[in-house]
PLY file of the C-alpha trace (Angstrom):
ply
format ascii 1.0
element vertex 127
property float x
property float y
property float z
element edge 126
property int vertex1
property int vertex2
end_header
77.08 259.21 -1.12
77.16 262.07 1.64
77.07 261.84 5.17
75.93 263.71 7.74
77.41 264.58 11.07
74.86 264.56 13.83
76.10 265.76 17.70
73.77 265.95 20.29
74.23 268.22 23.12
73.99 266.87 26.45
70.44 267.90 28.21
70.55 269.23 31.68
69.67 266.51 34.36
68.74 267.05 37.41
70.34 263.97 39.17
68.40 263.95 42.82
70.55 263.43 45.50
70.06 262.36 49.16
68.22 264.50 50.98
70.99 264.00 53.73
74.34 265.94 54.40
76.87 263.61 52.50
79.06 262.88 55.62
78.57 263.25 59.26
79.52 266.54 61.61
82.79 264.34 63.25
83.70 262.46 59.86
86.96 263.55 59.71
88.81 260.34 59.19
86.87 260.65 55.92
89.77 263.38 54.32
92.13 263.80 56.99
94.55 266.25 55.60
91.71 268.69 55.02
90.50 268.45 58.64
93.88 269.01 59.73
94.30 272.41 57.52
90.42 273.25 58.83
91.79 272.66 62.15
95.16 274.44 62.04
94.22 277.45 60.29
90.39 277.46 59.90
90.12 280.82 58.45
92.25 279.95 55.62
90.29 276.77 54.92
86.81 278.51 55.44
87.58 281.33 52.79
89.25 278.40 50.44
85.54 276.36 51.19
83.47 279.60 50.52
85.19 280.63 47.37
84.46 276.95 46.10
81.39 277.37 47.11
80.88 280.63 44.53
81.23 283.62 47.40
83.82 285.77 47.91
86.81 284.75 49.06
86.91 287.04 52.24
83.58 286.30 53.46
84.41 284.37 56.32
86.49 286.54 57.42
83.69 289.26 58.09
83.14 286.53 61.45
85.97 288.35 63.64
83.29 291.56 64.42
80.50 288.63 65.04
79.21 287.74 68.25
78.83 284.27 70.01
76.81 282.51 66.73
79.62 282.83 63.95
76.95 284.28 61.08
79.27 283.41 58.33
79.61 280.10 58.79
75.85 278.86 60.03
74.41 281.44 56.71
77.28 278.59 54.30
75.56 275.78 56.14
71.86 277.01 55.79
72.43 278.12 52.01
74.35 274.72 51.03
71.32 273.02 52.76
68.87 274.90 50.35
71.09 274.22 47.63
71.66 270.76 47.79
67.66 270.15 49.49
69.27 268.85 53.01
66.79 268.25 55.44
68.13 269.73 58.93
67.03 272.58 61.48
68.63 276.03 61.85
69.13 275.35 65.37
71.44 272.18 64.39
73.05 274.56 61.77
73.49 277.45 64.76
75.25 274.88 67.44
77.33 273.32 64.90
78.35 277.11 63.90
79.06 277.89 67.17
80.38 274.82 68.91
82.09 272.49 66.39
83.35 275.55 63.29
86.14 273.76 62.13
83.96 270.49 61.92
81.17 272.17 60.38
83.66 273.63 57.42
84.97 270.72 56.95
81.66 268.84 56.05
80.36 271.74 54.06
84.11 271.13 51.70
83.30 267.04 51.63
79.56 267.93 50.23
81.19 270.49 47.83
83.29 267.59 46.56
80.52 265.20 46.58
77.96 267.32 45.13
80.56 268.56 42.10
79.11 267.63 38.88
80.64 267.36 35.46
78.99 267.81 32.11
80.31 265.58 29.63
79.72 265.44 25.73
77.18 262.21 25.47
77.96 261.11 22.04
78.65 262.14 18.56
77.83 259.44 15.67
78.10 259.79 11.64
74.80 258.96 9.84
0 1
1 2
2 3
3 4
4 5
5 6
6 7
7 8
8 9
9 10
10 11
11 12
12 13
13 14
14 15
15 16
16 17
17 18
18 19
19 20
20 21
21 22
22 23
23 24
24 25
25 26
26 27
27 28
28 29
29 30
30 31
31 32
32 33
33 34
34 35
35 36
36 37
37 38
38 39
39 40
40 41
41 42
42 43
43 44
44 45
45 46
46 47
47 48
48 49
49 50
50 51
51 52
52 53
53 54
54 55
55 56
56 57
57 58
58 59
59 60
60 61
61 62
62 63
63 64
64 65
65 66
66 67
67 68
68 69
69 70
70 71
71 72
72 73
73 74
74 75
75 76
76 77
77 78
78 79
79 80
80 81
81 82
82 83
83 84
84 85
85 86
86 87
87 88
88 89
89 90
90 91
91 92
92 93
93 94
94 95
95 96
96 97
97 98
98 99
99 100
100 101
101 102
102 103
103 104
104 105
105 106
106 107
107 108
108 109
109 110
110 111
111 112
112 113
113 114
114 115
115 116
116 117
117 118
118 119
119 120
120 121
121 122
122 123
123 124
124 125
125 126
């Protein structure tokens, strides 16, 4: 009697997710020690967020020679939009940049966490 040993790989799904930023612009309360780093010492956090992200680490950094839009962090916003398919406007994405940065990192680093994605090993069975 012989038996065989039959593993299937796990197929890549495309899970579709809400079409909608995960959190709000002023949902802080939802990870409070993170908002607190983002506001104490938002380049740190930004570079931390953007290296998650897949970018290098000193990217946001590059914001000190910008001008009154921050480019750094409104181009994070518009690609995690594209990304993730999040329906919003560039001009939201340009006054949150400008007016509300540490907010607007913050909620990029929340949809990071939602959005993260494991791939697990379905199941293995003898036959």
């Amino acid at each position: 009697m012989s038996s065989k040993m039959v593993i299937r790989q796990p197929q890549p799904v495309m899970i579709r997710e809400s079409d909608e930023w995960g959190s709000g612009i002023c949902d802080c309360c939802d990870d409070v020690p993170e908002c607190c780093f983002a506001f104490w010492c938002c380049p740190c956090f930004a570079c931390i967020t953007t290296k998650k992200y897949g970018q290098c680490l000193c990217l946001p950094l590059l914001e000190i020679f910008g001008g009154c839009i921050p480019p750094i962090t409104m181009s994070m916003r518009v690609s995690m939009r594209q990304r993730y398919g999040i329906k919003d406007t560039m001009c939201r994405d340009c006054a949150f940049a400008t007016f509300c940065t540490s907010c607007s990192w913050c909620q990029m680093s929340r949809e990071l966490k939602r959005r993260d994605i494991q791939v697990v090993l379905v199941s293995a069975k003898n036959t």
